[in-house]
Backbone as CSV, one residue per row, in Angstrom:
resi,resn,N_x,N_y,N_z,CA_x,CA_y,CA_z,C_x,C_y,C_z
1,UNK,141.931,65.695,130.207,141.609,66.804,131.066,141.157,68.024,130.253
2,UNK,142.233,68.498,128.903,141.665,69.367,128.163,140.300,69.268,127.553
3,UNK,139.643,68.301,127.037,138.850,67.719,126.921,137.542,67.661,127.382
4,UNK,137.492,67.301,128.988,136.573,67.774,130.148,135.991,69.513,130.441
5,UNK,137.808,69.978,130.370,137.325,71.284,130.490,136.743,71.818,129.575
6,UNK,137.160,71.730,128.272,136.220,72.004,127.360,134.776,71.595,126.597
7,UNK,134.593,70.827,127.094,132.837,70.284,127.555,132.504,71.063,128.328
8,UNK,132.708,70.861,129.975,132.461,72.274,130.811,132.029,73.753,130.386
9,UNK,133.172,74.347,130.207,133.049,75.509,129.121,131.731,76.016,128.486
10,UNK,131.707,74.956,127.618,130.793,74.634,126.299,129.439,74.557,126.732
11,UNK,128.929,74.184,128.426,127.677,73.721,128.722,127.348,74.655,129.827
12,UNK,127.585,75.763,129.624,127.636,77.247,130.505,126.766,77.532,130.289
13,UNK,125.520,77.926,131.052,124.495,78.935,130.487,124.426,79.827,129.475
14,UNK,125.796,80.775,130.044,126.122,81.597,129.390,126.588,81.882,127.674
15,UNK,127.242,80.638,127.564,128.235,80.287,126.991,127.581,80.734,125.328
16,UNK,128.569,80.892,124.408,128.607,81.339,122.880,127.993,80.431,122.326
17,UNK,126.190,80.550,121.709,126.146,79.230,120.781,125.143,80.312,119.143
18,UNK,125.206,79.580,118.060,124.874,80.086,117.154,123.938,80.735,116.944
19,UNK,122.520,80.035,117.876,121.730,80.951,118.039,121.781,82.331,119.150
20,UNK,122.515,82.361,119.791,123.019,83.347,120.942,122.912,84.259,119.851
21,UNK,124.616,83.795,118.815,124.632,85.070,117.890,123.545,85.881,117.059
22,UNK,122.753,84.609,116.616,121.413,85.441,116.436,120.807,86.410,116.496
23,UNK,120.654,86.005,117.690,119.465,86.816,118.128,120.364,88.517,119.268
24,UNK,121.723,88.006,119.393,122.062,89.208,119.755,122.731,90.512,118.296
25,UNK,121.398,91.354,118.381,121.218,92.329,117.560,120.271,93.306,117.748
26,UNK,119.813,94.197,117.247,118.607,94.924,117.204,117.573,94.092,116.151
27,UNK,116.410,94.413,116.984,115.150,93.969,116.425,113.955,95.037,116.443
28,UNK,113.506,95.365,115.064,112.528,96.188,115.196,111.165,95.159,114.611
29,UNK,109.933,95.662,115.712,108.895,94.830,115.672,108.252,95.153,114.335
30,UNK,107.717,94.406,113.286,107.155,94.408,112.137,105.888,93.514,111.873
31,UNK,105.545,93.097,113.059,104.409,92.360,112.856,104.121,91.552,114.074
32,UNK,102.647,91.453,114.755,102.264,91.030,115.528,100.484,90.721,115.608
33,UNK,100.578,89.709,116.672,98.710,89.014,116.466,98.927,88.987,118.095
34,UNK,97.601,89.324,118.541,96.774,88.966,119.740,95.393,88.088,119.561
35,UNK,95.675,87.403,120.026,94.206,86.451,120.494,93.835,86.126,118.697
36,UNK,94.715,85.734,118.285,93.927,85.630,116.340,94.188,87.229,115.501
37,UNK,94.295,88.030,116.327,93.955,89.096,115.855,95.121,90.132,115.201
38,UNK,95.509,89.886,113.924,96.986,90.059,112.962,97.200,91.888,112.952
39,UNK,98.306,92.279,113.383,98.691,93.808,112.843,99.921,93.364,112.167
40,UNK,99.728,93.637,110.680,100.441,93.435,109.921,101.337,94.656,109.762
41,UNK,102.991,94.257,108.454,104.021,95.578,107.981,103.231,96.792,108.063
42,UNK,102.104,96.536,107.236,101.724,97.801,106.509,101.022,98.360,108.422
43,UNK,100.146,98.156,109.185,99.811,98.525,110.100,100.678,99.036,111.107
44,UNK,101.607,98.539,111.020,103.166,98.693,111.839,103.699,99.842,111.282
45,UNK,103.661,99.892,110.058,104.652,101.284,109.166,103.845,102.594,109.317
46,UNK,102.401,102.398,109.333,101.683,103.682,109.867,101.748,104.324,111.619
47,UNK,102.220,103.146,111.865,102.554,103.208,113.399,103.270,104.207,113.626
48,UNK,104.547,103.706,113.113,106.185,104.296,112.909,106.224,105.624,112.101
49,UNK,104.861,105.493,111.031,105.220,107.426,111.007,104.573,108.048,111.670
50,UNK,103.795,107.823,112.642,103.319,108.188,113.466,104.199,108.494,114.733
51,UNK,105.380,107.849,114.749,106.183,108.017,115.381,106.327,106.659,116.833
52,UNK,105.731,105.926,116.582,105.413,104.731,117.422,106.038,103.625,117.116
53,UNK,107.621,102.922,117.459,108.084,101.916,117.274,108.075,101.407,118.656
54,UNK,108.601,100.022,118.106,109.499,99.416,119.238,110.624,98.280,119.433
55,UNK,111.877,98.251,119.555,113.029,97.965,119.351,113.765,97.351,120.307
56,UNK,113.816,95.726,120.059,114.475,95.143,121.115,116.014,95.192,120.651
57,UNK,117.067,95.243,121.676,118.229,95.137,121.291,119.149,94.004,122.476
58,UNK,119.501,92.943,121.878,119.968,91.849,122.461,121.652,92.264,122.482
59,UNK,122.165,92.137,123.758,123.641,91.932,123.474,124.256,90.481,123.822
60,UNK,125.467,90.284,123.389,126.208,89.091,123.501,126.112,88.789,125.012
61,UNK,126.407,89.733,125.874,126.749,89.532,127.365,125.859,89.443,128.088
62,UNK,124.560,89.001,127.861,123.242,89.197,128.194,122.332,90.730,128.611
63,UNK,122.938,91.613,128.114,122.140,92.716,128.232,120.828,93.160,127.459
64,UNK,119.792,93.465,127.449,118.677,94.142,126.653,118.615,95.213,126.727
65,UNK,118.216,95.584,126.036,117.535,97.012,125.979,115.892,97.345,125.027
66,UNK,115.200,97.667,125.646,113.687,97.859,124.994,113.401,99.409,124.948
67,UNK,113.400,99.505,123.758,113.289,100.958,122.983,111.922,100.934,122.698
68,UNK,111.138,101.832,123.136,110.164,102.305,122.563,109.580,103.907,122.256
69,UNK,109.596,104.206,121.505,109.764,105.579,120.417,107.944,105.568,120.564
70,UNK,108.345,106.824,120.882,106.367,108.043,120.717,106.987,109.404,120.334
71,UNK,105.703,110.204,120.238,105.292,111.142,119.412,105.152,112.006,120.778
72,UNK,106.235,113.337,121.198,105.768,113.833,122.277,105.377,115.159,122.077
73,UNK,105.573,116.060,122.554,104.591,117.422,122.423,105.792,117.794,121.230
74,UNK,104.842,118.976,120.394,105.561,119.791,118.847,106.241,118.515,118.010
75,UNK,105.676,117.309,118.490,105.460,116.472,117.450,107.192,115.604,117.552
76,UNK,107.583,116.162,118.243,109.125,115.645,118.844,109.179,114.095,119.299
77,UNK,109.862,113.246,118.689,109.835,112.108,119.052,110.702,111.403,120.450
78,UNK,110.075,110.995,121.002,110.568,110.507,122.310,110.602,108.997,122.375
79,UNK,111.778,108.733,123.003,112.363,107.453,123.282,112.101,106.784,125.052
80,UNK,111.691,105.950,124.861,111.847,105.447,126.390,113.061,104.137,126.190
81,UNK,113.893,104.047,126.764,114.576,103.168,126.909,114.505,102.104,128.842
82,UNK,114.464,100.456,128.729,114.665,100.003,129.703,115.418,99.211,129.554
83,UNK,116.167,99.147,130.520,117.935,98.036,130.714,117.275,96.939,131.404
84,UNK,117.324,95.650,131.072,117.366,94.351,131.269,118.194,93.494,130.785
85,UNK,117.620,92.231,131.197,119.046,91.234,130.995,117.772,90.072,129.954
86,UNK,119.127,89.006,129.160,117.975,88.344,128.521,118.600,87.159,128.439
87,UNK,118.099,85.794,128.716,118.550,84.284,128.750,118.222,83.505,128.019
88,UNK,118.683,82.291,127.775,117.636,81.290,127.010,118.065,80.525,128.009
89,UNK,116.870,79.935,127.267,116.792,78.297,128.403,117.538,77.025,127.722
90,UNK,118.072,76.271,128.519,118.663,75.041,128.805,118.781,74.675,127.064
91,UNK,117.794,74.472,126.733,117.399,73.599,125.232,117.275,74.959,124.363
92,UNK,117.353,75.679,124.654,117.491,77.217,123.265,116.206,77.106,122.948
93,UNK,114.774,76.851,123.371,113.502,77.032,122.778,112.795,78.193,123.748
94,UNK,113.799,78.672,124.658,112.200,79.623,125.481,113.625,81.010,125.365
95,UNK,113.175,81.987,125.258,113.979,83.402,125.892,113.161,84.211,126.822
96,UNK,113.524,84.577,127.904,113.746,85.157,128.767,114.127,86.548,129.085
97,UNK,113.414,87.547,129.413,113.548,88.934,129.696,113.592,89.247,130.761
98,UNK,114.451,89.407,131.572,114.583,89.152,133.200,114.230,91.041,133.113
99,UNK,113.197,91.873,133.878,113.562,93.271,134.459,113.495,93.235,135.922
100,UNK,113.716,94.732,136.274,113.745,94.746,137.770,112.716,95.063,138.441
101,UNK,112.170,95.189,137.147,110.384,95.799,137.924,108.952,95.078,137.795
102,UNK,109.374,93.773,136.944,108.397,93.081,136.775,108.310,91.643,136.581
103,UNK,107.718,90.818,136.179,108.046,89.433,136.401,108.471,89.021,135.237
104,UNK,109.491,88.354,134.936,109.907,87.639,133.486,108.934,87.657,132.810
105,UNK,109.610,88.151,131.376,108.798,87.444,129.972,109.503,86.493,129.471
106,UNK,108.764,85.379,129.439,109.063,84.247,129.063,108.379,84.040,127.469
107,UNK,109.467,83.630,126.388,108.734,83.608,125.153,109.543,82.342,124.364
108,UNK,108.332,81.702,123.708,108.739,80.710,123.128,109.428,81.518,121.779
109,UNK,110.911,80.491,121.227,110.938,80.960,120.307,110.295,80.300,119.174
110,UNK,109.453,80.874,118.119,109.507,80.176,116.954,110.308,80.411,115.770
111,UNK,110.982,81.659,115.428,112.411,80.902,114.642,112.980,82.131,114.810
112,UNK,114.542,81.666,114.315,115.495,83.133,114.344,116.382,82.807,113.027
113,UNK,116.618,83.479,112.151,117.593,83.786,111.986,118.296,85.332,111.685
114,UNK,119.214,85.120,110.774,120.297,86.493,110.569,119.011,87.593,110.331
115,UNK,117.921,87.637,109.585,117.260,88.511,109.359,115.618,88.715,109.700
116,UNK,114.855,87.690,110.683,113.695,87.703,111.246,114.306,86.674,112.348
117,UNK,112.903,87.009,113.392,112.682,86.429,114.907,111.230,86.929,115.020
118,UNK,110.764,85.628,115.233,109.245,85.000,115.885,109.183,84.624,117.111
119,UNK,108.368,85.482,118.233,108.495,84.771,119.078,106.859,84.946,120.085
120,UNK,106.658,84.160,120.668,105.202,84.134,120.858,105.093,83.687,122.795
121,UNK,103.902,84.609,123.040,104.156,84.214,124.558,102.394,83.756,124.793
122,UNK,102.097,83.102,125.517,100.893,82.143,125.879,100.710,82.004,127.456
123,UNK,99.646,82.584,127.667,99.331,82.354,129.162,97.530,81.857,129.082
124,UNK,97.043,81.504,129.760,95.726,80.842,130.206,94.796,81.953,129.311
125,UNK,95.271,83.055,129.280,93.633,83.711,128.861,94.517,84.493,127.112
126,UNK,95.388,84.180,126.601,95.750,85.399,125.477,97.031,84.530,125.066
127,UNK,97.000,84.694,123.815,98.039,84.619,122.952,99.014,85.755,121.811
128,UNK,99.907,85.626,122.288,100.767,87.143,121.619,101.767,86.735,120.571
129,UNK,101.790,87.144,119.413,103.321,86.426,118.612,103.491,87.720,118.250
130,UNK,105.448,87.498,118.468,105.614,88.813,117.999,106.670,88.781,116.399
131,UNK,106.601,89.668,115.741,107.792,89.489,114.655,108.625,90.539,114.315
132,UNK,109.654,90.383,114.588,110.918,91.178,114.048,111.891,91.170,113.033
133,UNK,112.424,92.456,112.393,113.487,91.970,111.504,114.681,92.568,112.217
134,UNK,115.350,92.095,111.604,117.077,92.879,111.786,117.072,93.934,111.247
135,UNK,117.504,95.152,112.454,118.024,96.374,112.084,119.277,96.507,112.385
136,UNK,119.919,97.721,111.214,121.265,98.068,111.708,121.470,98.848,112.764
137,UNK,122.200,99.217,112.994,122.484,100.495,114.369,122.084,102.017,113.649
């Protein structure tokens, strides 16, 4: 019986698995391609003193948060923050950005660990990969 239940448990959507831990952290974007088309560190870092990031933050309990940092008047940097929730799928290869205002982003992952995450989304007309490293708080 102990046994059962703990299979159960274990096969929760929800439930604690290694890559969960992963990927629940902050992620600041460091590199990305559209359609073939590469913005590399160095393009990204002129971004950011420019005052232009953007910062996913995964929690354990499925919460997100998407930070994105601009440049607002007297040069004052401004934050937009949006609260969402974030899933993986069944087999741990797709994640999921559930908001309330728009339709899932669905993204394949291509890898995670403790210190980068690749992840790339594909629809009929465009291809997007995105890359992140691990930031601290």
């Amino acid at each position: 019986m102990h046994v059962l239940l703990a299979c159960l448990l274990t096969c929760l959507p929800f439930s604690t698995t290694a890559l969960r831990d992963q990927i629940a952290r902050r992620w600041l974007m460091i590199g990305m391609e559209m359609n073939g088309k590469k913005y590399d560190e160095a393009w990204l870092d002129r971004q950011r003193q420019n005052g232009l990031a953007s910062v996913l933050e995964f929690q354990k309990n499925g919460a997100c948060q998407v930070h994105i940092y601009t440049k607002g008047p007297q040069g004052r940097t401004l934050k937009k923050t949006t609260l969402n929730k974030w899933q993986l799928s069944e087999d741990e290869k797709q994640l999921t950005i559930l908001t309330a205002d728009a339709p899932p982003q669905v993204f394949t992952i291509v890898k995670v660990s403790s210190k980068k995450m690749i992840l790339s989304m594909e629809s009929k007309d465009e291809k997007q990969v995105f890359i992140y490293k691990s930031v601290k708080e």
